[in-house]
N, C-alpha and C positions, 0 to 999 in steps of 0.2 A: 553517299559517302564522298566527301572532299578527298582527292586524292591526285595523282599526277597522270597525267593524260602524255605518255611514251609515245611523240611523235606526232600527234595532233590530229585528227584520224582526216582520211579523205573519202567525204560524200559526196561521191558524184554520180553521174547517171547512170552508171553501170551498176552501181547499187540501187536505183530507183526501179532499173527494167527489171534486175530480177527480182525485186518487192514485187512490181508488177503483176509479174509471169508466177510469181507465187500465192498458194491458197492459203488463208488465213492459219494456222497453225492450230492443230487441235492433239487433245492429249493423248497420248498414246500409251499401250498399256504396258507393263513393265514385260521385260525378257526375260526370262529367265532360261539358264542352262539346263540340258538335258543330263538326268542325276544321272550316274555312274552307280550309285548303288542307293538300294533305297534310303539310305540315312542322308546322301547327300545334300548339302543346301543349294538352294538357288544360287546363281549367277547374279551381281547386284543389278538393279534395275535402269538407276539413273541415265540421263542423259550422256554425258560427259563421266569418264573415270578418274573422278574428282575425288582428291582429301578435302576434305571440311574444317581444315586447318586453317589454324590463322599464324603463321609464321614469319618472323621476321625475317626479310630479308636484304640486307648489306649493300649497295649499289657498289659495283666496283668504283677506285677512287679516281681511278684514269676512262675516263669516256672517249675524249676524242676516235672517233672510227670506229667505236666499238658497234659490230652486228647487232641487230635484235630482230624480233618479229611483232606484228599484236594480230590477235582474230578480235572481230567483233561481233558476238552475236546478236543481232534486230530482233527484240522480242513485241510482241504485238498486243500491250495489255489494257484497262478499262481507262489508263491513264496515259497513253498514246504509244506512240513507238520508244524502246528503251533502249539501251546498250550496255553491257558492261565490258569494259577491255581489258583482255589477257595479254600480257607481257612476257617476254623470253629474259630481259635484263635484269640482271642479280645471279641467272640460274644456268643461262648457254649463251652460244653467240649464235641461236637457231641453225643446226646443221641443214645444208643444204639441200639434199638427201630426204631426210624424214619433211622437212618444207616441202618438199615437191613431193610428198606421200599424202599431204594433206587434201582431202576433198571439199571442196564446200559444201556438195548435195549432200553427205554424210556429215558433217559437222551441219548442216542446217537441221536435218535430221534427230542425231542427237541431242540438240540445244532444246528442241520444238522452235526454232526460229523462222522467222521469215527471209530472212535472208543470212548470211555472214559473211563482212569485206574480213579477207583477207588483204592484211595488210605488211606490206614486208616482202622481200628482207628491206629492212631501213640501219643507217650508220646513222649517229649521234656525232654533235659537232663539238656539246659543249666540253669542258675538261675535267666538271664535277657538276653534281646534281646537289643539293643541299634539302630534303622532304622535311614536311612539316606534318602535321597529325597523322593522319593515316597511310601516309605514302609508306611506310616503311613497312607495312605488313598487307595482307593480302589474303584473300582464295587461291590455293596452289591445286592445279591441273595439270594430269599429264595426259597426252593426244599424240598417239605416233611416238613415243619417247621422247619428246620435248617439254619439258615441264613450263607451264605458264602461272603468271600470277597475277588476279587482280589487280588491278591500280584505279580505276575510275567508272565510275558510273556516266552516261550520258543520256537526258532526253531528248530526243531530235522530233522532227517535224519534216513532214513530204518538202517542204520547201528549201530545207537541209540538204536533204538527199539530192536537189538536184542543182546543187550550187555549183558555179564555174569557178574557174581559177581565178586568184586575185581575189576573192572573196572573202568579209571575213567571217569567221567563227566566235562564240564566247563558252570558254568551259570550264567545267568547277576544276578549279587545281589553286593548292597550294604547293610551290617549289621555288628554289632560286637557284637559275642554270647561271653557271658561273667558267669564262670564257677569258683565261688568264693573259695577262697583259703578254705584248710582244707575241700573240701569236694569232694567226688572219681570222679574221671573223667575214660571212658573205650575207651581204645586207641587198634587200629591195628598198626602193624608198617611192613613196608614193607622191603625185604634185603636188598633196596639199604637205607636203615635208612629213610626212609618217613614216618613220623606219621602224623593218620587222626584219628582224637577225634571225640568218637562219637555224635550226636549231635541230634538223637531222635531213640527211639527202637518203634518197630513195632509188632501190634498184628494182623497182615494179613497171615502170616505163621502160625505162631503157639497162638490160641486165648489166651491161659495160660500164654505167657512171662509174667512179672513184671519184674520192678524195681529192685526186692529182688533177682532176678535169674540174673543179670548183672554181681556180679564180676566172678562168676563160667562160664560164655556164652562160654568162650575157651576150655572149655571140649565139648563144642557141635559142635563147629565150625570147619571147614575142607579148612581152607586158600590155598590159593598154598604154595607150598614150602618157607620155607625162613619166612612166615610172621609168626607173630605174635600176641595175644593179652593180653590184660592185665589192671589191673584197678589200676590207676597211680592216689593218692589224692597229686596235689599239694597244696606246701607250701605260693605260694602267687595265686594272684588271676591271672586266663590263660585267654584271651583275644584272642579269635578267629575270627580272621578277614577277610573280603570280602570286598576289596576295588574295586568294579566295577564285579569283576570277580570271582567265587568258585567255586573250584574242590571240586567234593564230589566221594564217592564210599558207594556199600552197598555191604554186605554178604549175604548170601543164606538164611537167614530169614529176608532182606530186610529194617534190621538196617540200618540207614543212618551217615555218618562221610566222616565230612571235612578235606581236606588236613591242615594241620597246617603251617603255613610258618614262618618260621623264622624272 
């Protein structure tokens, strides 16, 4: 499924140990509740307490700051390592509370996965998201009372998983993040002049980042050689676009930004 990829996901090594440190995933037999009376029915089985809906859902029309979350569950099939990512945007600003209720050994569990990055909390930079085919609807889950929603499929590769920062990514998304004029945008630019706008800052590293601490982040940051960063307000409105396809990269506090193409 072509679909938008909320936040750009981050495979790093801490997803590869615990692929690692985990056993291939096998199937396990459904659960069922103990009846109360003999007419009662089973307890549903599935992994996940999933609606099987396909639901449209709205992106609010103001992004800037706004919270979200994503999980990614690593499935292990004949056609290599899979992902599909669950999104909190359109549906909550992922309460803090129920995110910190989430387990990964139990959502690994329930998934049958091999591992799940938890990803999040993440804030969005741009000021509207614009979806194109299938970005607007979705698999809607709820886990802990946070409802989540499909947005993209991804297939990765071990050599994914163990990418460093500054690296980049290529993933199916059609979207156009749109970053209204007169107001700051925070760009990398790489030596050979490749700038990637960033496109959601992340409180997974460090819980304290905001908003506020953005244009200053170059003081904290340790690019390789050559790059750069810096918070560039343009004059009309920027247009960041995934036509099928998005390079994304993150830094070592696991900010996410798009390749910009010309």
């Amino acid at each position: 499924m072509k679909a938008w990829l909320f936040g750009g996901i981050a495979l790093a090594a801490s997803a590869l140990s615990a692929l690692a440190q985990t056993p291939a995933p096998q199937a396990s037999a459904p659960q069922t509740a103990a009846p109360q009376t003999p007419a009662a029915p089973p307890a549903p089985a599935a992994a996940v307490q999933a609606a099987a809906v396909q639901a449209a859902s709205a992106p609010r029309p103001e992004l800037r700051d706004a919270r979200y979350c994503e999980i990614l569950p690593i499935l292990l099939s004949l056609r290599g390592l899979e992902a599909t990512v669950y999104s909190t945007i359109g549906h909550n600003d992922c309460p803090q509370a129920a995110w910190a209720g989430l387990s990964e050994p139990a959502l690994r569990k329930q998934f049958g996965a091999v591992t799940v990055i938890m990803n999040g909390p993440r804030h969005f930079l741009m000021d509207r998201i614009i979806p194109k085919g299938a970005t607007a609807k979705g698999e809607l889950l709820t886990l802990n009372g946070i409802t989540f929603e499909s947005r993209a499929e991804v297939k990765l590769s071990l050599f994914e998983l163990q990418e460093k920062p500054y690296s980049e990514h290529t993933i199916d998304r059609e979207t156009v993040y749109q970053f209204d004029a007169g107001k700051p945008t925070f760009q990398l630019k790489a030596p050979d002049g490749t700038v990637y706008v960033m496109q959601a800052y992340a409180q997974i590293v460090d819980p304290t980042l905001s908003y506020a601490d953005l244009p200053k982040l170059g003081e904290r940051l340790k690019p390789p050689a050559g790059w750069t960063y810096s918070a560039v307000t343009p004059a009309d409105t920027l247009l960041l676009k995934a036509e099928g396809k998005a390079t994304v990269i993150q830094d070592e506090l696991k900010n996410t930004y798009q390749k910009l193409v010309p």
